[in-house]
C-alpha positions as CSV (number, residue, x, y, z in Angstrom):
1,X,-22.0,59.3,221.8
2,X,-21.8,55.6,222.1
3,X,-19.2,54.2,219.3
4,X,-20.7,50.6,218.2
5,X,-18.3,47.8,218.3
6,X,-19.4,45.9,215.6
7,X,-19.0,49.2,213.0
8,X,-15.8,50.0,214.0
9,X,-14.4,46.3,213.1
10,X,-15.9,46.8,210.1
11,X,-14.5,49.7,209.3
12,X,-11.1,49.9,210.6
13,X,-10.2,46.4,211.6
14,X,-7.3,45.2,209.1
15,X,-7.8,48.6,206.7
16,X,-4.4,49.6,205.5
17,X,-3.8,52.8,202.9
18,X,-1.3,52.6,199.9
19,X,1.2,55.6,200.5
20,X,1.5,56.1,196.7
21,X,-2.2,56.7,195.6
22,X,-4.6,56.5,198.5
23,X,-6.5,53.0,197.9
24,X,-7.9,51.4,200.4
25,X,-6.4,47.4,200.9
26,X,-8.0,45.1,203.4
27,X,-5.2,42.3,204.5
28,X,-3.6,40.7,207.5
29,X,-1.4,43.1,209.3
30,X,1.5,40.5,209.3
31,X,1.6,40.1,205.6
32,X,1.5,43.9,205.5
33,X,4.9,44.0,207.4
34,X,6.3,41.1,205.6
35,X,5.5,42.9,202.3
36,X,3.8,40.4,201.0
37,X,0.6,42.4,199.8
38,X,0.7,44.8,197.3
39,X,-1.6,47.2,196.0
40,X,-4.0,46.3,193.4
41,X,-3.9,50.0,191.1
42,X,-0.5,51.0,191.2
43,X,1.3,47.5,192.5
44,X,3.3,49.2,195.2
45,X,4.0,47.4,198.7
46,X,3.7,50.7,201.0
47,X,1.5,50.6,203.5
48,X,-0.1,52.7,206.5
49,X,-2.9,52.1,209.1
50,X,-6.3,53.6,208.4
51,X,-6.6,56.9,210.4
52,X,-9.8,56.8,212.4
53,X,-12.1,60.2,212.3
């Protein structure tokens, strides 16, 4: 099965997940380390990467 490029940017590229209550956040990996984003429901700064299927 071919995996399309173009999809898989879209749906992973720059996705992070908020530890505390599973939203999804799309933001620039460096301000993700820097904790400079934070999330937008329960205003926590914990991040992880998007796990791909």
């Amino acid at each position: 099965m071919a995996k399309i490029l173009e999809a898989q940017n879209r749906l992973f590229k720059n996705m992070f997940v908020c530890k505390n209550c599973q939203s999804k956040v799309r933001a620039d990996p460096q301000k993700i380390l820097k904790g400079k984003v934070k999330c937008r429901k329960c205003d926590k700064k914990a991040f992880r990467p998007l796990k791909k299927k």
